[in-house]
N, C-alpha and C positions, 0 to 999 in steps of 0.2 A: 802343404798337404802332408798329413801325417804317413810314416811308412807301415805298410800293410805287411803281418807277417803270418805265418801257417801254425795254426793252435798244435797243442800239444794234447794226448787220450793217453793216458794212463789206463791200461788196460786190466792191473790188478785192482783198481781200487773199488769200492764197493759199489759209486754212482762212475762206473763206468761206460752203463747202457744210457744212460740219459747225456752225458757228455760228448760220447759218440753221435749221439742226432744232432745233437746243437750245434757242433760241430762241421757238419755236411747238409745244415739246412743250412747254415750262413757262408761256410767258403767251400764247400766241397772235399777239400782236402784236409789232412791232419798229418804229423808223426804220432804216430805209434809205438809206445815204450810200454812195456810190464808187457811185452807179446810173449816170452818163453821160448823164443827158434833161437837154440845155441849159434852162440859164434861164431860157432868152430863150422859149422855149415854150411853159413854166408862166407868164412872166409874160401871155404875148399871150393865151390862153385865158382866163387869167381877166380880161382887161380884154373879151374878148368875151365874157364872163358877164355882166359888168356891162352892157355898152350893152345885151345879151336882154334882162336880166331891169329896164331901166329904159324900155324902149317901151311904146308905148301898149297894153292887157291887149284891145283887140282885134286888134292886130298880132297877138300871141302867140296868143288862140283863133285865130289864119285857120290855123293849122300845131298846133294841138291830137292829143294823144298819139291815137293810129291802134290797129288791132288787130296791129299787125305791133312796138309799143310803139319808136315814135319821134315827136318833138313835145316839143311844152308839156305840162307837167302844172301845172297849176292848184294853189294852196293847198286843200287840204279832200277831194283828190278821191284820196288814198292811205292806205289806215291798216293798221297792221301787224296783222290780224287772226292771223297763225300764230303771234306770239309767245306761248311759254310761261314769259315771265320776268314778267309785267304782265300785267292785265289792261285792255288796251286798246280802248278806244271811244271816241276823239277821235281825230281826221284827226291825221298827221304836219303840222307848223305849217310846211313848207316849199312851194315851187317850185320847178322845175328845168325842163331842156331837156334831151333822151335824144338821144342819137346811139347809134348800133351801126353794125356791120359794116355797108358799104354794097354792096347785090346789086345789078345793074344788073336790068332786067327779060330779059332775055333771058340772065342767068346762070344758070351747073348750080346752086346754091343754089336758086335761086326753081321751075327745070323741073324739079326732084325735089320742088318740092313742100313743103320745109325748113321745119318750124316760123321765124317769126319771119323768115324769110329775105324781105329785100326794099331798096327806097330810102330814103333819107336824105327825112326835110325840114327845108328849111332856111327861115331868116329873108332872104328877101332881099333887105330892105330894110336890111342889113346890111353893106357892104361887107368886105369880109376875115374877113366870121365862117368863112367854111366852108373857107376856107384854113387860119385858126387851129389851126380842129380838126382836121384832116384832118394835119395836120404834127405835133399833138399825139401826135394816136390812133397816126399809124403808130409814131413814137418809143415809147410805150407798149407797141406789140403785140412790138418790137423786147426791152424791157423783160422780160417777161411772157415768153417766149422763153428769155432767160437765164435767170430762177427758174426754170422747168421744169428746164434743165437741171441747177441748183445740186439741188434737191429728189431726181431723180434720182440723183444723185451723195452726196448725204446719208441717203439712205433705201437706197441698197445696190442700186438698180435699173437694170436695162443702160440704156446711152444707145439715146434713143428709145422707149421703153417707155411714156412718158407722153404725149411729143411729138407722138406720130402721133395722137394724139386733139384735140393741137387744128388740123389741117388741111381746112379754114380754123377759127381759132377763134369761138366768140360773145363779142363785145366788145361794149361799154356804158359811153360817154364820159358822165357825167348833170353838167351845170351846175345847180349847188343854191344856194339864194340863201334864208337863213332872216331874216326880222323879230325884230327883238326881242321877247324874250318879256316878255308886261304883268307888271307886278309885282306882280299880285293872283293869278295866275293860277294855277291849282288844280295839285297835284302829277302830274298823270296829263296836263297837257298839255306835249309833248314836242316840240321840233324835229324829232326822232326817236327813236321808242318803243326799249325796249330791243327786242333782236334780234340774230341771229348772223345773216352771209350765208349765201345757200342754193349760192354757185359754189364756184370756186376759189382766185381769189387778188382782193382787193382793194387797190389801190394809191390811195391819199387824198392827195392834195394840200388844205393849206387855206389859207387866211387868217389875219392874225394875232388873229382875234378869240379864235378856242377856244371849247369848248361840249363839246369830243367825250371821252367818258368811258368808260373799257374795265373791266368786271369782274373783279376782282383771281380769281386762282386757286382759293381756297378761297370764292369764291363770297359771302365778307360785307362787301365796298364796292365804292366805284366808283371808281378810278383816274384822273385829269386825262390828258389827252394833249395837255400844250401845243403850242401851233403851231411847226417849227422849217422856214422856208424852206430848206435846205440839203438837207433828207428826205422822202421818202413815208413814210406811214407804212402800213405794209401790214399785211394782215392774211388769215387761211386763212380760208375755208369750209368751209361743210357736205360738200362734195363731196370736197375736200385731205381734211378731217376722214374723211370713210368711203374715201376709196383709200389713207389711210395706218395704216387699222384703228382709228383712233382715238388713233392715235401723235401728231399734230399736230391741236391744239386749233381748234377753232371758236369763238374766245368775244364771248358777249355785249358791246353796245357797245348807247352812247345819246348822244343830244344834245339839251342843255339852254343854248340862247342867252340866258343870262342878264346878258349886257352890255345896254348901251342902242344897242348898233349894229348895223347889218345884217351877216348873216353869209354868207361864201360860199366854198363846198369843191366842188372837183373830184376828184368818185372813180371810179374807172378799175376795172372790174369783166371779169376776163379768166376767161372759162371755156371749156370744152372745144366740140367740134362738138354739137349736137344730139342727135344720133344715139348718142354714147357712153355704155355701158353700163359702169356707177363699181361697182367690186366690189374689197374690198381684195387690195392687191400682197401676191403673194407675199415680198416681205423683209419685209412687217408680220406677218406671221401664222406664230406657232409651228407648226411641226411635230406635228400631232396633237391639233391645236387647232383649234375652229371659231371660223371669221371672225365679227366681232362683228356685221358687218353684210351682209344680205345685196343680189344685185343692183339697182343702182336705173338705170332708164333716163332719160337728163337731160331729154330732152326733154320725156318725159310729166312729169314732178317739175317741170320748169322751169312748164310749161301748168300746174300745179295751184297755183304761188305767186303768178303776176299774177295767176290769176282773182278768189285769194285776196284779193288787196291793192287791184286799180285799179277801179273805177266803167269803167273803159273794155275791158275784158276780162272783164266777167260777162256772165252769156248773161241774154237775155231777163227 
């Protein structure tokens, strides 16, 4: 059997939007090179990962994940209950720090009322953390901007057609920091469980440990996605998946830290406003043909996947 590897998009080149689809109708995944996010901001983020996630674990409870989901997330206290690849009952074996979209309290976000709309918390006892991220995120959101439009341009759909749903968009910077996994340790415990994302577009920055494994197309193994500083390595969602009818793949992904070193990736999670109602574009869907999927409202979908997942977003 021949080995299966994750295509590469050249982001500056002319037929970039057409490669980009082709791409993410056949394996979901790609690196991403000619993106433009200096260096120097990947490398400062993740050195603010690292001083987070090595202070002391009551620093990090005093700024524990909230119901507006930003904070600490603790080892033990997320587990992919929606997946239908595994069957899963052991806590994801990581920790991280959530950042999102920052509302100030007197912003139109939070006076409407916005699912999840609200402030940052930060560590700050941290010099230059929030600076890091905040130079990070906007670079990203700048990112995230242009796939939109490459995707539009790819899928046959006027300019803006996508765009105006993400004004303001929901963003989710998460520092993840996984331990080695013991080497007794039973098959079902996971870095991270398999699972497809429920947004839009995931952009991963990691480290050079690797761990992160994408299910090959016909569904019978699990693909390496080594670490390449030079690339994101992006990937669609559930949501990319139903506005492009199922033209552009959602696919399963896991992570197994099977080094004996700590591991830590920064994934960048850009999806639409809240409020948006995901129902396939018209250049997906034949002429006389019904859409495979029908409307989903993000918001209410979005509330039904943390409830799903976090210890800090079930009710009573």
């Amino acid at each position: 059997m021949m080995p299966l590897s994750i295509p590469e998009v050249d982001l500056a080149r002319d037929d970039a939007a057409e490669r980009l689809i082709a791409a993410y109708a056949d394996v979901g995944f790609a690196y991403l090179v000619g993106h433009g996010v200096d260096i120097a901001l990947r490398e400062a983020v993740f050195e603010a990962s690292k001083q987070f996630h090595a202070s002391p674990r009551a620093l990090k409870e005093s700024i524990a994940l909230n119901s507006i989901h930003r904070g600490f997330i603790a080892i033990d206290t997320s587990t992919t209950r929606h997946s239908t690849l595994a069957n899963v009952t052991k806590p994801n074996q990581s920790e991280s720090f959530m950042m999102m979209r920052d509302d100030a309290a007197h912003s139109e976000q939070v006076r409407a009322g916005n699912y999840l709309a609200g402030p940052n918390q930060w560590p700050d006892w941290l010099p230059g953390f929030r600076e890091a991220l905040e130079a990070y995120h906007e670079a990203m959101i700048g990112l995230g901007m242009r796939l939109i439009s490459l995707v539009e341009r790819g899928l046959g759909e006027p300019t803006g057609s996508l765009a105006r749903h993400f004004d303001p968009p929901t963003t989710w910077l998460r520092l993840l920091h996984y331990p080695p996994r013991p080497a007794d340790a039973p098959d079902d415990l996971y870095g991270s469980a398999p699972h497809a994302d429920f947004g839009f577009l995931t952009l991963l920055a990691q480290d050079d440990v690797g761990g992160l494994e994408v299910r090959s197309p016909d569904g019978t193994r699990w693909i390496d996605v080594p670490p390449r500083d030079d690339a994101f390595v992006m990937n669609v969602g559930d949501m990319l998946h139903q506005w492009s009818n199922g033209r552009l793949r959602s696919t399963p992904h896991r992570v197994y830290n099977r080094s004996n070193r700590e591991r830590y990736s920064v994934p960048f999670f850009f999806d639409p406003h809240v409020s948006t109602v995901i129902e396939p574009l018209a250049s997906c869907v034949t002429d006389g043909v019904e859409p495979r999927f029908a409307p989903v409202h993000f918001g209410e979908f979005l509330r039904g996947r943390l409830e799903g997942s976090y210890v800090q977003h079930q009710k009573g």
